[in-house]
C-alpha positions in Angstrom: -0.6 9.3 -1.4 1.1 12.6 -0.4 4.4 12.0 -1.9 3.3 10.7 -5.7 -0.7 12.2 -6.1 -1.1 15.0 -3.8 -1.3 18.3 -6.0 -0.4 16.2 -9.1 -3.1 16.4 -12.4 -3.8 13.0 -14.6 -5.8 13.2 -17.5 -7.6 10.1 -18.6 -7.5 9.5 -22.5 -11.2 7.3 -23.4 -13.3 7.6 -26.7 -12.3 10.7 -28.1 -12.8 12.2 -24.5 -10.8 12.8 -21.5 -11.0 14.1 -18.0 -8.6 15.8 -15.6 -8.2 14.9 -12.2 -6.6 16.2 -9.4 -5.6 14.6 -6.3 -6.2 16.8 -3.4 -5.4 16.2 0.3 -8.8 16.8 1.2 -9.5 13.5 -0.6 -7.7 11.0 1.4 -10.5 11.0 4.3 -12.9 9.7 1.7 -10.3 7.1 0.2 -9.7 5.6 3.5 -13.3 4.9 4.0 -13.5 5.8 7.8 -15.7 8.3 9.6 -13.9 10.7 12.0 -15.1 14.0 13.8 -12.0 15.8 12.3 -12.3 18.1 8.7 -11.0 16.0 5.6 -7.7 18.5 6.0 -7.2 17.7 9.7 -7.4 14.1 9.0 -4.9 14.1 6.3 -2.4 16.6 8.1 -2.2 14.0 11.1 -2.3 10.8 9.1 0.3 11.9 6.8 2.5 12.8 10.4 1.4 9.7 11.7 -0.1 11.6 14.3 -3.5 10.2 14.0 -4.7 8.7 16.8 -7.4 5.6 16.7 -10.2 7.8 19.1 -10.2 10.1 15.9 -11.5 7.4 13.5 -14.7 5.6 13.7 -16.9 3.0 11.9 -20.9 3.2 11.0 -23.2 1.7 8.8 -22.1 4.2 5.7 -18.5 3.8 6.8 -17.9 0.4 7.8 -15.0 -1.7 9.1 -15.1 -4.6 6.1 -15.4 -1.1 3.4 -12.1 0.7 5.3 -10.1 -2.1 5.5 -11.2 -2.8 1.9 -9.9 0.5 0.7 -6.9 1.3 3.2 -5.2 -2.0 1.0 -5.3 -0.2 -1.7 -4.3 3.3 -1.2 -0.5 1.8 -1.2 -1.3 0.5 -5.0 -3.2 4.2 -5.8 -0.1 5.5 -7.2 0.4 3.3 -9.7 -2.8 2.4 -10.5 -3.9 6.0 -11.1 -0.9 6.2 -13.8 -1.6 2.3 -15.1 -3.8 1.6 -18.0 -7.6 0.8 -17.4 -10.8 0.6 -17.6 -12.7 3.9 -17.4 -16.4 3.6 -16.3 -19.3 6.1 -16.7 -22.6 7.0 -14.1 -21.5 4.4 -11.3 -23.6 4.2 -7.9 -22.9 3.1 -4.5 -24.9 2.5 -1.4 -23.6 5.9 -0.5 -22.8 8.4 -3.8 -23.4 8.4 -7.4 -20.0 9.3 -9.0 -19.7 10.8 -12.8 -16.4 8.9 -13.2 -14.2 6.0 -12.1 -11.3 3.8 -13.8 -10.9 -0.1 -12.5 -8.6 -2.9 -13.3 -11.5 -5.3 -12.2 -10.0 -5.8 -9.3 -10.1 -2.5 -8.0 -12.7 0.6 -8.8 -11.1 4.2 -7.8 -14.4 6.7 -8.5 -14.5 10.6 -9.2 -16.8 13.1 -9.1 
């Protein structure tokens, strides 16, 4: 995530329209899917040293175990799949957020607000 998306823009090309998105550090708490006490810039300055330790992650009914493990599969495939053509989708909801954005390869959904 740090090495091919942090600080890097993509546009997304769909219908005469596009969007811009930027992947921010800040985001990578969310993409994991885990709760933790630590700010979204903590948890990604001690992920990305490996410094993370597992009393600074935890699970709950908005962030469970099945969703994390879910995600943390596919943040090793983010890279390519952010630059890969796909499907965009429009007004998507979750249990947890309603997003304006997201692109999928029907296997896999990555959404933006």
């Amino acid at each position: 995530y740090r090495g091919f998306l942090v600080g890097k823009s993509f546009m997304y090309v769909f219908d005469d329209r596009y969007i811009e998105v930027i992947y921010k550090a800040e985001n990578f708490k969310h993409l994991t899917g885990v709760d933790s006490h630590l700010s979204a810039k903590q948890f990604f300055k001690l992920a990305s040293r490996g410094k993370l330790a597992a009393s600074q992650i935890d699970f709950s009914n908005r962030h469970p175990y099945a969703l994390c493990r879910k995600k943390v599969n596919h943040i090793v495939q983010l890279a390519s799949f952010a630059t890969s053509a796909c499907f965009m989708l429009e007004d998507i909801s979750t249990k947890s957020q309603c997003y304006k954005f997201g692109t999928t390869d029907l296997n896999f959904s990555l959404l933006m607000n």
